[in-house]
LUMLOMI-601231 format. One record per residue: x, y, z of N, C-alpha, C in turn. Coordinates in pm, whole numbers, plus 50000, padded with zeros to 5 digits. Example, Ala and Ser with C-alpha at 12.3 -4.5 7.8 and 13.67 -1.06 7.14 Angstrom:
BEGIN
513194943150780512304955050780513204967050780
512854977550708513674989450714512905000350787
//
This chain:
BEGIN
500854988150000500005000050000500895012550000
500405020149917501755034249888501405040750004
502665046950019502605055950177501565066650148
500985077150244500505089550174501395100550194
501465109250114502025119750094502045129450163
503335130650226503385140050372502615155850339
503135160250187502715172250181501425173650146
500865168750111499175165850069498555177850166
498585174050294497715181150375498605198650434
499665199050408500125212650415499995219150255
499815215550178498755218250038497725224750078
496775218650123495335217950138495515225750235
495975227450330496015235450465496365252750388
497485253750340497755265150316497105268650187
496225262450091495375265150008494025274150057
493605266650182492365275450250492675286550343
494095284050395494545295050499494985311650403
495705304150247496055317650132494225323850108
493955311750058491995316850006491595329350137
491415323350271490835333550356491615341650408
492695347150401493505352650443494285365750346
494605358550227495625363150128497075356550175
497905355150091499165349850091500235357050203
500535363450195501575373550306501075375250373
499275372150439499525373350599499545358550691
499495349350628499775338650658501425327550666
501795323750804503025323850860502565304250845
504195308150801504455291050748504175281150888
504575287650994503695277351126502295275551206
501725285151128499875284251091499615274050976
500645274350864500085264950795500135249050864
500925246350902501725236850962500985232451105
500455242951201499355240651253497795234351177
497665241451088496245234951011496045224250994
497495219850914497825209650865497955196750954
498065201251096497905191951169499515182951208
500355191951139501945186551163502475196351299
503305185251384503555190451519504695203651442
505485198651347506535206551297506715213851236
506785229151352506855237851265507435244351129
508365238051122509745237651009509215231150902
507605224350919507775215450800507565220650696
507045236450648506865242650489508535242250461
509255247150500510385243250493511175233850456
511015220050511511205210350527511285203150408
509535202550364509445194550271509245204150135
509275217550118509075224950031510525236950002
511035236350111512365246550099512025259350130
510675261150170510425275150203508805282750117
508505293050150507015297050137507125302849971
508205306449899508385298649721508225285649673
508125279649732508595264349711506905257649708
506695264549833505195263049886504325264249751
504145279649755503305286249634503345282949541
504555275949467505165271449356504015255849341
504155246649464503775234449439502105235949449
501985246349537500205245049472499925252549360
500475263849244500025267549126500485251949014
501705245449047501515239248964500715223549017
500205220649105499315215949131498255219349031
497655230649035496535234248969497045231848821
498115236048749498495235048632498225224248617
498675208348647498465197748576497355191148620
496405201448686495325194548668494145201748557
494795210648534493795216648403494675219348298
496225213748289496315214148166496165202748026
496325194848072495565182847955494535189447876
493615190947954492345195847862492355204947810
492855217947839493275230947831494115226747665
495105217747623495695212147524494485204747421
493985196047460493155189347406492185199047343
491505206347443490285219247366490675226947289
492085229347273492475240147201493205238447109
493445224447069493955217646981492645218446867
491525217246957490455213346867489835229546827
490125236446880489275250046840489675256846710
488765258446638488395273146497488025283246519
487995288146602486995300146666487625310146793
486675323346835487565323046907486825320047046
485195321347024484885312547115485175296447192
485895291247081486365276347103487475275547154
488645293647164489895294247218489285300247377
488175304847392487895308247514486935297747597
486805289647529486215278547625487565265647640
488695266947560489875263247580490585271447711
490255278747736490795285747839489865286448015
488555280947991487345284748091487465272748113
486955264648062486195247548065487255241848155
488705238748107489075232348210489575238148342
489505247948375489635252848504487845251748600
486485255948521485695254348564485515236048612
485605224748491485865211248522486355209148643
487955216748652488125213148761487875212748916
487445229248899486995231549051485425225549075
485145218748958483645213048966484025195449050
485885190849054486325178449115486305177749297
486725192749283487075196649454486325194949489
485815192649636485035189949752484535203349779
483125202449815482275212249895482275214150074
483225221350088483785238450026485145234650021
485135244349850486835240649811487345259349822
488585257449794489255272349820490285273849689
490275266849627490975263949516490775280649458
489705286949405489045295449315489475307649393
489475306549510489835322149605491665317349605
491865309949638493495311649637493755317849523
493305309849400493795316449254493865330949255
492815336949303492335354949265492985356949381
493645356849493494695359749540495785357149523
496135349449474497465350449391497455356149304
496415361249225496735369449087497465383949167
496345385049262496165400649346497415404549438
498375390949405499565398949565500595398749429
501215412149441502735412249369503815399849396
503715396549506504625388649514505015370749394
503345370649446503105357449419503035356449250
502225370249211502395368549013503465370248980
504695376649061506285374648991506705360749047
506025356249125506865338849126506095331349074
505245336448987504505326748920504895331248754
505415344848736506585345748578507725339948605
507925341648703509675334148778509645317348795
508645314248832508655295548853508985288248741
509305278948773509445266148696508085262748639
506685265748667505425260748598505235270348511
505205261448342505255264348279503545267748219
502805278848162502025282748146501625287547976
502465284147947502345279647775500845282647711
499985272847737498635271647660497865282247708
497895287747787497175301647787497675313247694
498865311047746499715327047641499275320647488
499535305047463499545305847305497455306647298
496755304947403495145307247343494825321847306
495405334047418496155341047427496085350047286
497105346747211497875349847104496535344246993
496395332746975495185326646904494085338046874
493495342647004492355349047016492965365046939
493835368446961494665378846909494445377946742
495085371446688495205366246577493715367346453
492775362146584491535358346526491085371846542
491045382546598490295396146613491375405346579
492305401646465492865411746364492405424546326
491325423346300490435436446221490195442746360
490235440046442490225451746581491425453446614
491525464346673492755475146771493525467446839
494985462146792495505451446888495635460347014
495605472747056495715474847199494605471947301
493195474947212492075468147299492245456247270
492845447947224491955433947198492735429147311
494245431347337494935426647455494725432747589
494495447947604493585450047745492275444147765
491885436447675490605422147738490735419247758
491735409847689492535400047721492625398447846
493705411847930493875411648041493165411348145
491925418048083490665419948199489915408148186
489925398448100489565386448128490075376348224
491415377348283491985367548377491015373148490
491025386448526491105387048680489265385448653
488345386548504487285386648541486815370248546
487265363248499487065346648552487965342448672
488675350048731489305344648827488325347648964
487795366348926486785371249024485385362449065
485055357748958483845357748894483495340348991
485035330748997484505314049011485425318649176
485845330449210485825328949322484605332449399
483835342949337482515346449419481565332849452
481675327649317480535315849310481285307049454
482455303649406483185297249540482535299749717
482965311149726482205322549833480685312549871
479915318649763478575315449769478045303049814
478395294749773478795279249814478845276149915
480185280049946480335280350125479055284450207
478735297950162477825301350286476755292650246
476275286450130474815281750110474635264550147
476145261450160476455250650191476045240150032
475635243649938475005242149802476275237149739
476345228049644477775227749549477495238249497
478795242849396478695254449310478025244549139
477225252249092477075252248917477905254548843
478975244848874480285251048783480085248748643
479335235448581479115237348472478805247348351
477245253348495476755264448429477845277648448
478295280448552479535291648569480455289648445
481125279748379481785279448263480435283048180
479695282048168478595282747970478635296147999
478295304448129478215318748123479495322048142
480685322348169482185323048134482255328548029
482145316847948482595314947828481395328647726
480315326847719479815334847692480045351347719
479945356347844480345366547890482225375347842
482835359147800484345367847776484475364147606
483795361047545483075356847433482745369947389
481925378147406481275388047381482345401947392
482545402547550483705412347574484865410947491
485515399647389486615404247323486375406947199
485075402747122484865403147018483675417147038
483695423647070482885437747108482815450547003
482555454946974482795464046869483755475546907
484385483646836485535488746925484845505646917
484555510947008484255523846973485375537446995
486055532647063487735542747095488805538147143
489925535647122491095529747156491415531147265
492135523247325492985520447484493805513847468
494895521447575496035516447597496345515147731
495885503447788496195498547947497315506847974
497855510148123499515510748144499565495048176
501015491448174501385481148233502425483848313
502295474248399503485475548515504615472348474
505515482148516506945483848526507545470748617
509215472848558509645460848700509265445248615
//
């Protein structure tokens, strides 16, 4: 019988402690308390430290939505078919997690702390099939303003990231699973519409320096 996996539950521990908290106010021996390990040292231990940490739960999430994320977007003509390449398997997945999962609020806090989106350009998890759906959807809305078509772009992460953490939220308090199914068909629809929009005056996001 395979052993179980020491880090499994300091995962899961500091997944719901980042979700309700945010990332930087939470101390690697709270996680380690949650987690139910006497040892405090153990983010450390078995991770090398609270990079190491963050690192193994984004790419946690990576290989569990990237297969499909490949597969859907292998198959798409469209650019609706590159944005349900991008929705579907992240909605799929948090539709696997247990009621109440924290998966969906960690994400939108990690987008939201500086720290954590430069160790997530800086990590080893590689994030490929988004940038190339990304680029796809780009490609396909030529005849519009490449400066709006990529400030959607952008405002599309944090608005599906916002959007399956609320539902997340909601859940919890209703004690209800979430409709993730239906949360992806209106996803997909909703960022569907917003990139392919008619353009009535140009924008040029700033982007961050650094």
């Amino acid at each position: 019988m395979p052993r179980p996996d020491a880090r499994l539950p300091l995962l899961d521990a500091a997944e719901r402690l980042f979700a309700e908290r945010g990332v930087p106010t939470v101390s690697d021996r709270q996680i380690a308390e949650a987690a139910g390990n006497s040892n405090h040292s153990a983010v450390r231990y078995y991770f090398g430290g609270r990079a190491g940490l963050v690192e193994a739960l984004l790419e946690r999430h990576h290989e569990a939505v990237e297969p499909a994320r490949q597969r859907m977007f292998a198959q798409s003509d469209s650019v609706l078919g590159d944005v349900r390449a991008l929705v579907i398997p992240l909605t799929d997945t948090l539709a696997t997690l247990p009621t109440p999962s924290w998966r969906a609020r960690f994400l939108r806090q990690a987008l939201n702390d500086p720290a954590t989106t430069e160790l997530m350009r800086a990590s080893g998890v590689e994030f490929h099939t988004p940038a190339r759906i990304v680029a796809s959807v780009t490609s396909r809305l030529a005849h519009l303003d490449r400066g709006v078509v990529e400030a959607r772009a952008r405002m599309t992460v944090h608005l599906v990231s916002a959007t399956c953490a609320e539902i997340e939220e909601r859940s919890q308090a209703s004690g209800e699973p979430p409709p993730w199914s239906d949360v992806g068909g209106f996803l997909c629809d909703a960022v569907g519409g917003l990139l392919q929009a008619p353009v009535t005056a140009t924008f040029r996001a700033p982007t961050s320096s650094g």
